[in-house]
N, C-alpha and C positions, 0 to 999 in steps of 0.2 A: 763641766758644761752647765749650763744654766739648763730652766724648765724645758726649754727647747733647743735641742741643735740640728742644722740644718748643713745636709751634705749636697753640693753641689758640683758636679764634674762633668766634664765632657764624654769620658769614657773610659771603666773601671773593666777589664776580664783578665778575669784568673782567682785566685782563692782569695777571702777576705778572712780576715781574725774576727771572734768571738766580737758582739759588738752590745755593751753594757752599759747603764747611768753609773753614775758614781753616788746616786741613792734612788730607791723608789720615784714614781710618775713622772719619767722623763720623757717628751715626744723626739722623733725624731724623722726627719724628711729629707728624702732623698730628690733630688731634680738635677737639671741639665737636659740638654738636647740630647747627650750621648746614653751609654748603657753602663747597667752598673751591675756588675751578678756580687751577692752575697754566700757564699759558700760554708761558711761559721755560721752558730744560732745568733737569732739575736734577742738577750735573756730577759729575766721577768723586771729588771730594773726600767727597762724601756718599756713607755705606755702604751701611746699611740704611733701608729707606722705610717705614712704619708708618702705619696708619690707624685712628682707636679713636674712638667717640665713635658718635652715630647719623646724622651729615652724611655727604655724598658728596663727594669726592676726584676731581678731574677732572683727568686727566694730559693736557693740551693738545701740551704740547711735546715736544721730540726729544731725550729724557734719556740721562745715560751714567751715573749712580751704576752702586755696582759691589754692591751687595750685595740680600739679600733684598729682598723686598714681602710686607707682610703685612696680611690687609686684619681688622678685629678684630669682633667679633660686632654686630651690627646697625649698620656702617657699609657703604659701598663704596668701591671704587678705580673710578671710568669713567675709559676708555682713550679717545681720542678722537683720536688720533698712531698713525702708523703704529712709531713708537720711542717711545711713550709709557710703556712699559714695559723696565726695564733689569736688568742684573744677574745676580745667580744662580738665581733663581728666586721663584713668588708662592704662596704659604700664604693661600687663603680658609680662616677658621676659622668653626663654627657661625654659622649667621644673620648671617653674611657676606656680599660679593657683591664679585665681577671681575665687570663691565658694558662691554659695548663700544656704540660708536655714533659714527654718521660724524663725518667731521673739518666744518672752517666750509666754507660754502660747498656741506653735504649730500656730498661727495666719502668714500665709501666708503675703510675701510681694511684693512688688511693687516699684523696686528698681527705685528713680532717674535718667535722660537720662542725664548721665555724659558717654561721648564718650570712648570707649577702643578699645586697639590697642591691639592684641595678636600677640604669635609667641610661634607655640610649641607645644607639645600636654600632658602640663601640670605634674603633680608630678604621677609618676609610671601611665603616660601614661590615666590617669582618666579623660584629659581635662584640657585647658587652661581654660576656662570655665568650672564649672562644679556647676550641682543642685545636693544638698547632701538628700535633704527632701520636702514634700511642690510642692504646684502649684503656685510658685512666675515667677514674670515678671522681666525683664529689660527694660528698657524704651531708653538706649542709644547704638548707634548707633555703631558698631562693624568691624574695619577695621581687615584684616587677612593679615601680614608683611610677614609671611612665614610658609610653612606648616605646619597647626593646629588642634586642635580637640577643639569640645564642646559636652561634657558628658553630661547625666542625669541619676543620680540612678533609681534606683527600685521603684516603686510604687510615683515618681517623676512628673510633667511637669514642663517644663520651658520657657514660652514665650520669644520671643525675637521681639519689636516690633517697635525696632530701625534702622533697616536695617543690612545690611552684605554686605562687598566689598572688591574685592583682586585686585591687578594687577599681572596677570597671578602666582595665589598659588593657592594649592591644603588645601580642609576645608574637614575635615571629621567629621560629628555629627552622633554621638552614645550613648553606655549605655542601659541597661534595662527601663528604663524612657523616658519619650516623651519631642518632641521638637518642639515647634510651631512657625512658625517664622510668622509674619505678618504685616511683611514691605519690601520694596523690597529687592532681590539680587543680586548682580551684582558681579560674578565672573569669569569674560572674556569670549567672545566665539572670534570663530577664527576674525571673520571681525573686531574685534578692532586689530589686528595682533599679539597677546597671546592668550591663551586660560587658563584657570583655570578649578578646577573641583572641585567638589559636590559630595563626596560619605558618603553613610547610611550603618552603620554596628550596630550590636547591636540588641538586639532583639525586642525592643521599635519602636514607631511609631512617625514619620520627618512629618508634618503637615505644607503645606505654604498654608495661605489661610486668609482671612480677612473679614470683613464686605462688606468691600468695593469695588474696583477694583484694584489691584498687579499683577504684573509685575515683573517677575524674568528670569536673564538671568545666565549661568551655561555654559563654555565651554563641559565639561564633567561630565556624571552624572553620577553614578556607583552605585547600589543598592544590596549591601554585602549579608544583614542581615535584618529582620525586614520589616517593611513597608513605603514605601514613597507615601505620600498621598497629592493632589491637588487640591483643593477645599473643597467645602462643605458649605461655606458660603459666599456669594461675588458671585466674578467673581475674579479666579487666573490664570493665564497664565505663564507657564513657560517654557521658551526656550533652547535649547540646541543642541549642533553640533554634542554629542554623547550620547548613550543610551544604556547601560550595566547591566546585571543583573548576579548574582548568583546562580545557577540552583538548584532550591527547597527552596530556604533562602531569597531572593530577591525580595521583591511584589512590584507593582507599583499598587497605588489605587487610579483611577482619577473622585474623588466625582464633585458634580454637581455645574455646576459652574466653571470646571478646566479642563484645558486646556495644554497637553501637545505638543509644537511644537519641534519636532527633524528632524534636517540636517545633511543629511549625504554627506561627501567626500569623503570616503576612504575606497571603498568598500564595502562587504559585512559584516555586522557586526550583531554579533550571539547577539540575548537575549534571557538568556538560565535561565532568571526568571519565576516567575508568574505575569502573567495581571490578577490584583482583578476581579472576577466574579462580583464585587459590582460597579464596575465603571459603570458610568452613565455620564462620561463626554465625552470630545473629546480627543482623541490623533492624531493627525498630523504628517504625516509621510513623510518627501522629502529628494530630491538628489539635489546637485548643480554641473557643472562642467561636466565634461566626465571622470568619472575615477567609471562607474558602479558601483556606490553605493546602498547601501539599505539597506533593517533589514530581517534576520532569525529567525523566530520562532521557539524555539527548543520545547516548550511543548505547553499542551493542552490550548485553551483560551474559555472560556467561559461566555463572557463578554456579553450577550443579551438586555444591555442597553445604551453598548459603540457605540459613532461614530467612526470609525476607517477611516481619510483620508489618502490617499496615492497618489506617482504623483512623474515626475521628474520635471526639470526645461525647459522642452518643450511642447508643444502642438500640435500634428500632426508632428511631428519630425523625422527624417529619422533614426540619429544618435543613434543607441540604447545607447551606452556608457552613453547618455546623460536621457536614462529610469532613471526611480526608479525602484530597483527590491522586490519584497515580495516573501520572498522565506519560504519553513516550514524544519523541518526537520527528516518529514517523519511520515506517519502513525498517525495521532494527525486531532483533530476537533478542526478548527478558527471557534467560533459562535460571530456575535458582532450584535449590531443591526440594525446599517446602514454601510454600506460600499461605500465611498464617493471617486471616482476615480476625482481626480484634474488635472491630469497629465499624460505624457506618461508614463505607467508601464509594466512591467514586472511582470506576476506570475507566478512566479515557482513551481511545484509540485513537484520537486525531484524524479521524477519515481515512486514515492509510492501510489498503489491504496488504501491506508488506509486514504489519508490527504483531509479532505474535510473541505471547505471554505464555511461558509453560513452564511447571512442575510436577516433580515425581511425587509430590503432596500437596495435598490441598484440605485445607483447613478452617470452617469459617464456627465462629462462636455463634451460641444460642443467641436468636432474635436481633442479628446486625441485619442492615438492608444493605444491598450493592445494586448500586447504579450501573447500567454500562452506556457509555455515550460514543457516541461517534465512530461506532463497530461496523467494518465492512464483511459481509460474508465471502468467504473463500471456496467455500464447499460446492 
């Protein structure tokens, strides 16, 4: 074959032979509308691996090529080998998809930390990324080129313990199946000067959290659907300039060990989610700047294991502008179990004598002032 050969079929299943150059840097591309499963390696004589066409590309075997993987718009590559992918790295490009899903015999895998770069959110919108079956991993490390999704079917998980990083895009992880990331992620907040965001839709549960200690920064977090959950095992810390939810669909659940830090700039800004009753970690709550920022709670919270800090970026401060404000909205019980005043704040009651704020602690730093506004007495 020449520098490049190009395989083209309607529809290949069943076992393929060993599939080799007849000398180093050879490409080679698979397309057609149909499916083509590989089941033999395919060895280091081949460079780059290429998939184009609208079939899917099923990497069975325990491959060593040495170059790219590129999967081409409305095709996919499913990974089905724990070495099923090789080389330098995978390039999903638009309405694309990398699929993983267990090897014969339903035996879960543990794909190789070969690096991929997505853009997209994959074939009829299922994911640039997507787990079809199985509680398989990825082990490499996942840049986001431009705004993308990562799926997981039904009855699914899918670790991801390579990390994730944008410069200033927008990643959205969903599907009925769960998604564990536990590695860091890094997709912009404002003080690098973009911002990026992080939203969960789907009815599945988004898990950042590790053995160890992680570190995730997120310009914008947005909680559609499902549950976004922080900790549980480690120490997870994840920060973010914004904080949004879906009102009735949207849970934020911060297990022990996790830690959510949100800064706000830009006013008052509604979470019109659920705070998990289950939480037992800390959420952190501040303002930077003079432009009266803060978070509204639109419903009930019952969180009697949560730390709940709050606080602007003054202390003893004249400038309210410069408060955090905590505001409700209206007629609703804040129950958490400690309430940690760090800063000048602002609590706002909305005029409603139905909105009452209480914890088993209460905490306020040397020399912060609290505002109370629009407090009706009950007594």
């Amino acid at each position: 074959p020449g520098p490049e050969t190009r395989i083209s079929l309607q529809g290949i299943v069943g076992s393929a032979a060993i599939i080799n150059g007849d000398a180093s840097g050879r490409n080679l591309t698979f397309g057609g509308a149909g499916n083509i499963t590989v089941n033999g390696g395919i060895s280091s004589f081949i460079n780059d691996v290429a998939k184009d066409g609208t079939g899917t590309l099923t990497l069975a075997g325990n491959n060593g090529y040495a170059g790219t993987t590129t999967v081409g718009t409305g095709g996919a590559i499913k990974v089905t080998h724990n070495n099923g992918l090789s080389g330098t790295g995978v390039t999903v490009n638009s309405g694309g998809a990398l699929q993983f899903a267990q090897a014969a015999g339903s035996v879960d895998i543990n794909v190789v930390a070969v690096p991929a770069s997505i853009t997209g959110t994959g074939v009829s919108n299922d994911g640039a990324i997507r787990n079809l079956n199985g509680n398989n991993s990825f082990l490499g490390s996942i840049t986001v080129n431009d705004a993308s999704r990562i799926n997981a079917d039904s009855g699914s998980t899918l670790t991801l313990s390579g990390g994730i990083s944008s410069h200033n895009k927008a990643l959205t992880v969903g599907g009925a199946g769960n998604i564990t990331v536990s590695a860091t992620i890094n997709l912009d907040a404002l003080s690098s000067g973009t911002r990026g965001s992080l939203t969960k839709d789907g009815a599945g549960t988004f898990t950042f959290a590790s053995a160890g200690t992680l570190t995730g920064t997120v310009g914008k977090l947005h909680i559609d659907n499902g549950t976004f959950k922080v900790g549980g095992t480690g120490t997870a810390t994840l920060n973010t300039d914004e904080l949004t939810a879906t009102a009735s669909l949207g849970t934020l659940l911060i297990a022990s060990g996790g830690t959510v830090n949100a800064v706000f700039d830009e006013g008052i800004t509604a979470y019109n989610g659920i705070l998990s009753g289950s939480s037992v970690g800390t959420l952190a709550l501040s303002s930077t700047g003079t432009n009266n920022s803060g978070i509204q709670f639109t419903n009930t919270v019952n969180a009697p294991g949560l730390t709940l800090k709050v606080g602007g970026s003054t202390i003893g401060g004249s400038n309210e502008a410069e408060y955090f404000t905590l505001t409700f909205g209206g007629s609703q019980d804040i129950t958490v179990g400690t309430l940690h005043i760090t800063g000048d704040t602002i609590l706002d009651f909305n005029n409603s004598a139905g909105t009452f704020l209480s914890s088993a602690t209460l905490i306020i730093d040397a020399g912060v002032k609290i505002l109370v506004k629009n407090w009706i007495s009950v007594a």
